[in-house]
C-alpha positions in Angstrom: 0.0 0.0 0.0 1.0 3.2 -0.7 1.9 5.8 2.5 0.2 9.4 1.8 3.6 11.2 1.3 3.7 8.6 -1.5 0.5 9.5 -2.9 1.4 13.3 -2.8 4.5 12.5 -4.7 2.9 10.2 -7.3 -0.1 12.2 -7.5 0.1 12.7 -11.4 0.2 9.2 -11.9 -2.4 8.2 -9.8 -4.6 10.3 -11.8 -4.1 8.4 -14.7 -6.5 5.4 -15.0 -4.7 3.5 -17.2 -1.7 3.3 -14.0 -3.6 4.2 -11.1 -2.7 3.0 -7.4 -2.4 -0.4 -8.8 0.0 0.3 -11.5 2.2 2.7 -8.7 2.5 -0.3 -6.3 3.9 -2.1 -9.4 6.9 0.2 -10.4 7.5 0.2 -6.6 7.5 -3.6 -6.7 9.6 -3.2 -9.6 13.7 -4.4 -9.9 15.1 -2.5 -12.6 19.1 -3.0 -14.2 20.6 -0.4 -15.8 23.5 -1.3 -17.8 25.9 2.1 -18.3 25.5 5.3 -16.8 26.3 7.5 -19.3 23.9 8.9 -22.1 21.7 6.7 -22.8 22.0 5.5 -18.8 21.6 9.2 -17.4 17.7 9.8 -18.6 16.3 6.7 -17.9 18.0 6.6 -14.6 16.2 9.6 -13.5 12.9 9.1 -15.0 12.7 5.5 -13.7 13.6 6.7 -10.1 11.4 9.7 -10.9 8.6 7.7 -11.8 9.0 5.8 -8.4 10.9 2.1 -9.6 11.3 0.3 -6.0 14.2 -1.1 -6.7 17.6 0.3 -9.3 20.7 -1.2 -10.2 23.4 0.3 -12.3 26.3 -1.7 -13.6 29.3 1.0 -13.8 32.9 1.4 -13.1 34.0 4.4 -15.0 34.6 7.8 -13.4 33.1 11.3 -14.9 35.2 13.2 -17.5 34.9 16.6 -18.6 33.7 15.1 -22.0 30.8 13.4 -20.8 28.9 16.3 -19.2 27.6 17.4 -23.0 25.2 14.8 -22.8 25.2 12.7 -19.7 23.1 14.9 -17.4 23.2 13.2 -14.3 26.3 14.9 -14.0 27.9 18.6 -13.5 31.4 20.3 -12.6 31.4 18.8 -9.2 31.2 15.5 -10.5 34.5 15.1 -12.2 36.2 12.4 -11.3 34.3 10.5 -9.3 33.1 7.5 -9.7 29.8 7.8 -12.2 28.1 4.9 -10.0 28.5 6.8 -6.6 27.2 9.9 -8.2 24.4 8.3 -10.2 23.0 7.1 -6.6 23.8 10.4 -4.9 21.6 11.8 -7.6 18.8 9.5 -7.7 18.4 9.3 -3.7 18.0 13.3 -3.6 15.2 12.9 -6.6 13.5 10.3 -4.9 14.5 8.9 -1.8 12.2 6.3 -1.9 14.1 4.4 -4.4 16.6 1.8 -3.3 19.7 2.0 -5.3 22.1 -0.7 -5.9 25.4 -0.5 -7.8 27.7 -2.5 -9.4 30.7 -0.9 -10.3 32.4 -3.5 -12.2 32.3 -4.6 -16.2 29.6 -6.8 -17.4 31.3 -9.8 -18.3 30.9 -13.5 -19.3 32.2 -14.3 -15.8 29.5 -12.0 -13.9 26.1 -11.4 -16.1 24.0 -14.3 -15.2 24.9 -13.7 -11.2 23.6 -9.9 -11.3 20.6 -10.6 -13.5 19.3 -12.8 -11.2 18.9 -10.0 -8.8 16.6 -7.7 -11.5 13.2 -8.5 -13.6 13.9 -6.2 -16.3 17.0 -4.6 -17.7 17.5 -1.9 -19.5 20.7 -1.8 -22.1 22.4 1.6 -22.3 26.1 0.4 -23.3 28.5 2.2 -25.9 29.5 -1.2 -27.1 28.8 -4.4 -29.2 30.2 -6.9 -26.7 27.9 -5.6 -23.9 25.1 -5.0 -26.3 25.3 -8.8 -27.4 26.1 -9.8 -23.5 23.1 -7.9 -22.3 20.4 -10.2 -24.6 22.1 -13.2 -24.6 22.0 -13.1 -20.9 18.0 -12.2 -20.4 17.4 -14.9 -23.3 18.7 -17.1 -20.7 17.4 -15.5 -17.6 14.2 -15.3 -19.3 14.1 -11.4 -18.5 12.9 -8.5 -20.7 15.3 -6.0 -22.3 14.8 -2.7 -23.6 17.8 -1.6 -25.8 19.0 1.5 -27.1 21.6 3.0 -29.1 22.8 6.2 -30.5 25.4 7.6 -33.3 26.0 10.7 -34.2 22.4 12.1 -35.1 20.5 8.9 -35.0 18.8 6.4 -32.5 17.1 3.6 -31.8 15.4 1.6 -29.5 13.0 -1.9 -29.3 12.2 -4.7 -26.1 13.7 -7.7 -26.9 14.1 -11.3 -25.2 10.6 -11.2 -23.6 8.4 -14.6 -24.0 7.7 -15.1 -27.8 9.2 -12.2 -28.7 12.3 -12.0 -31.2 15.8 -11.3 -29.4 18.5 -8.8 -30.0 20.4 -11.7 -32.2 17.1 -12.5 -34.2 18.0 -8.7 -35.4 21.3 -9.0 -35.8 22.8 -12.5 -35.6 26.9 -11.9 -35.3 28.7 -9.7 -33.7 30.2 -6.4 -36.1 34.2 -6.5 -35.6 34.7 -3.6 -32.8 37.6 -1.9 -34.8 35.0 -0.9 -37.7 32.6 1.0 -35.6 33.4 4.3 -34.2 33.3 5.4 -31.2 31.1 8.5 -29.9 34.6 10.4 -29.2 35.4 9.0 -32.8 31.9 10.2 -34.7 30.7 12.4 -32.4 27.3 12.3 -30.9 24.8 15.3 -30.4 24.4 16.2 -27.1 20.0 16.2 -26.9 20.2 12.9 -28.9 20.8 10.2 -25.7 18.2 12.0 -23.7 15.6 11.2 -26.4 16.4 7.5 -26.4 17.1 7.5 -23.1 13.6 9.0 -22.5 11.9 6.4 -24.7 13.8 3.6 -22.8 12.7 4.6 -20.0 8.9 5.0 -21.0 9.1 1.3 -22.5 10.4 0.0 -18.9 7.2 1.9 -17.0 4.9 0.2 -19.4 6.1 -3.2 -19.4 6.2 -2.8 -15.4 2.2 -1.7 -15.3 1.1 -3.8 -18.2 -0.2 -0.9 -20.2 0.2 0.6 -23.9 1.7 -1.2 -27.0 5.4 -1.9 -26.6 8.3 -2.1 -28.9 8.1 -5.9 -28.7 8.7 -6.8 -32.5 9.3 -3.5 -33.7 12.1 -1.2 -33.8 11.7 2.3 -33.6 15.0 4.9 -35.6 15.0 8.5 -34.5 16.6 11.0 -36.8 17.5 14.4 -35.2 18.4 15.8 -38.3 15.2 15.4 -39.9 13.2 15.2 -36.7 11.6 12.1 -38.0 10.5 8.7 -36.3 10.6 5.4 -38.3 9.7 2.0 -37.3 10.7 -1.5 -38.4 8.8 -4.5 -37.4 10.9 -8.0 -36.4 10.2 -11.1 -36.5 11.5 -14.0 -33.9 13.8 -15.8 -36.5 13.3 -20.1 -35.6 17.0 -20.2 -36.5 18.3 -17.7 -34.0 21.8 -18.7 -32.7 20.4 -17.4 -29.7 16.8 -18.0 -29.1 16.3 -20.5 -31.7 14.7 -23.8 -31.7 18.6 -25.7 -32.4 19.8 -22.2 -30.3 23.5 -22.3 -29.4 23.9 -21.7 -25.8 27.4 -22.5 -25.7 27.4 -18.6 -27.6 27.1 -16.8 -24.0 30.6 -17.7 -23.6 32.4 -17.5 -26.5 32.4 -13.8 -26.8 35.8 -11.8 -27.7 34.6 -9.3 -25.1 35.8 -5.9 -26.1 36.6 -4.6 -22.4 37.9 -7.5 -20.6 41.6 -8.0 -19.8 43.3 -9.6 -22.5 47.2 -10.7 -23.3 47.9 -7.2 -25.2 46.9 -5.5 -22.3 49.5 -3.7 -20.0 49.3 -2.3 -17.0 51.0 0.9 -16.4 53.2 -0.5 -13.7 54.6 -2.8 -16.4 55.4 0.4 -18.4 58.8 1.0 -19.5 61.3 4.0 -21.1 62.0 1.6 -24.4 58.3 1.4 -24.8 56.6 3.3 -27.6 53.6 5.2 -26.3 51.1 5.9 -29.4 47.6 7.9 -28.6 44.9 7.0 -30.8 42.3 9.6 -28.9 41.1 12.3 -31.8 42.2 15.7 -32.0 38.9 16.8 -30.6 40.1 15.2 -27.3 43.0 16.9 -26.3 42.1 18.2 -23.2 44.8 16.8 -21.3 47.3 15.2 -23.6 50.0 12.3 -22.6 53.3 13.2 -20.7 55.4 11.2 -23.6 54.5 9.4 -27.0 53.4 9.6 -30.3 49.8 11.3 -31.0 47.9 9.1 -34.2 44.4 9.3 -34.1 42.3 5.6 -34.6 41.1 7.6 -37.6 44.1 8.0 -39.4 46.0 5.0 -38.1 45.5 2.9 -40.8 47.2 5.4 -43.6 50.4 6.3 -41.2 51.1 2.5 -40.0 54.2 2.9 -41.8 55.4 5.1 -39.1 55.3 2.6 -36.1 58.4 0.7 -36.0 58.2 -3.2 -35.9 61.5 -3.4 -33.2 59.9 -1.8 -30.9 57.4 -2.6 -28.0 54.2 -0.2 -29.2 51.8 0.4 -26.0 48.1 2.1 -27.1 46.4 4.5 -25.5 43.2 6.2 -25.3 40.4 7.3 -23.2 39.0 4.0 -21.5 41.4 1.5 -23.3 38.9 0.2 -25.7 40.0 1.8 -29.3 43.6 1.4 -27.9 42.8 -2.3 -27.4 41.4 -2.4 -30.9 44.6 -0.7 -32.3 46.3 -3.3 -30.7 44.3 -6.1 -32.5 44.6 -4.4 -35.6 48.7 -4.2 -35.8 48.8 -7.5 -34.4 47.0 -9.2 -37.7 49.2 -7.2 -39.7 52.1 -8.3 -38.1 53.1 -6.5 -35.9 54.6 -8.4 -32.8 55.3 -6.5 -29.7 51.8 -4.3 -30.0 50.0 -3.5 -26.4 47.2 -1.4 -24.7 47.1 0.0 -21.8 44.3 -1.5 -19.7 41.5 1.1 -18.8 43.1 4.3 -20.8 43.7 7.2 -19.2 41.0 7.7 -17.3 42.8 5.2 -14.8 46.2 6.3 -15.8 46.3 9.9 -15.1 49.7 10.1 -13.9 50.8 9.8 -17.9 49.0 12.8 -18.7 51.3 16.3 -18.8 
């Protein structure tokens, strides 16, 4: 039952006969993941504590940068450098207090999906990446929970609910994985700033309907949003029988066989492992130069391809970037063309700030 400071606070929704009392003691009810606090994660996070979800987890374990506050608006100027997890519950207590927040502030891995999931009935997917994008459904396939998940890139968006019962999955979409070191990043293509807080929104109006039962949702269709043209379009999907995923002769085995893009592999380093014979090559774009490296070469991802004859093959090469994942890409990428002492520094300079000038 709902207390009466509740029913002051949820007053606008109780008004509405299509959620009512009944549909408010729902979203309280509720146990809600939310994978990535950044853009996407920022305006569902608030709306979903807004709208009074009982119970919030956020998987996250990168800190704020100066970058992120054009579009990730659970953050300001106070906020930099600290952990985005601590501030995301900071922020969501003072909005609503009655929401109980729990975080995880690790990666989303292989080794750790299935455990958290079993905490949450509904996840929402606001990752910057392939591997966690894939991760995320593969994981509620199996858990048998529903996932909204959205995406943005430079002007455009989307969103759909996948893995719910008889509904197609993220895979039925998009069966393999694209290679990570052909799609940009956001620091690579840019993003615009409004365009996260759209999807974001929808994501988080898909999550309050599933919770009270109400409305049509994006079950079997996707929905594109361009900025640009301020135009919505939407797709319809079908559950494929042959999924690799969801399938009748579905592959389980495929939850662990991922190349995950941010796990520790063998061409990562560890700055401690860092030495004065090693090459030091930043592959962060102009655009990013805020605070630049102490020592190295500067060659964007962008143009790395056309000035590769420029990295000597005698040499132990160490990447950097940001977070480590396009200088872990960089590393793959010299690697297959032969390149034998490439490396990258495990969680970029955001964890390595002492190699910044």
């Amino acid at each position: 039952m709902l207390t009466e400071i509740e029913r002051e606070r949820y007053q606008r929704h109780l008004t509405l006969a299509e959620i009512g009392e009944r549909g408010q003691e729902l979203l309280s009810q509720a146990r809600v993941l939310v994978i990535g606090a950044g853009g996407l994660g920022s305006p569902a996070l608030l709306y979903l504590a807004a709208a009074g979800v009982g119970t919030i987890g956020i998987v996250e374990d990168d800190g704020v940068d100066v970058s992120n506050l054009q579009r990730q608006i659970l953050f300001g100027e106070g906020s930099i450098g600290v952990s985005k997890a601590e501030e995301s519950k900071r922020r969501l207590s003072d909005l609503n207090p009655f929401a109980s927040i729990t975080l995880h502030e690790m990666r989303f891995s292989p080794q750790n999906a299935l455990d958290i999931l079993s905490e949450y009935d509904l996840v929402l997917d606001g990752s910057d990446n392939f591997s966690t994008r894939y991760l995320a459904n593969d994981a509620c396939v199996i858990r048998g929970i529903p996932l909204i998940s959205g995406s943005i890139d430079r002007f455009e968006g989307q969103v759909s609910v996948f893995a719910t019962s008889g509904g197609p999955c993220y895979r039925c979409l998009f069966p393999e994985m694209p290679d990570p070191a052909l799609v940009p990043s956001c620091a690579e293509a840019g993003v615009l700033g409004v365009l996260p807080g759209v999807i974001g929104s929808l994501m988080a109006t898909e999550a309050i309907k599933l919770i009270c039962k109400i409305g049509e949702t994006l079950v079997g269709r996707l929905l594109r949003y361009d900025a640009l043209s301020m135009r919505f379009a939407e797709f319809s999907i079908s559950r494929d029988p042959e999924c690799p995923m969801c399938g009748r002769n579905a592959w389980r085995e495929l939850f662990e066989s991922y190349e995950f893009a941010c796990q520790t592999e063998p061409l990562e380093i560890t700055s401690s492992e860092l030495d004065e014979a090693m090459l030091l090559v930043d592959v962060r774009e102009a655009s990013e130069f805020r605070v630049q490296p102490s020592r190295g070469l500067l060659m964007s991802m962008s143009e790395l391809d056309s000035r590769i004859a420029e990295l000597p093959r005698d040499r132990t090469i160490v990447f950097l970037c940001a977070s480590g994942v396009r200088s872990l890409n960089a590393a793959k990428m010299l690697s297959q063309q032969g390149f034998s002492n490439v490396r990258s520094l495990a969680g970029g300079l955001q964890k390595n700030p002492d190699l910044t000038a």
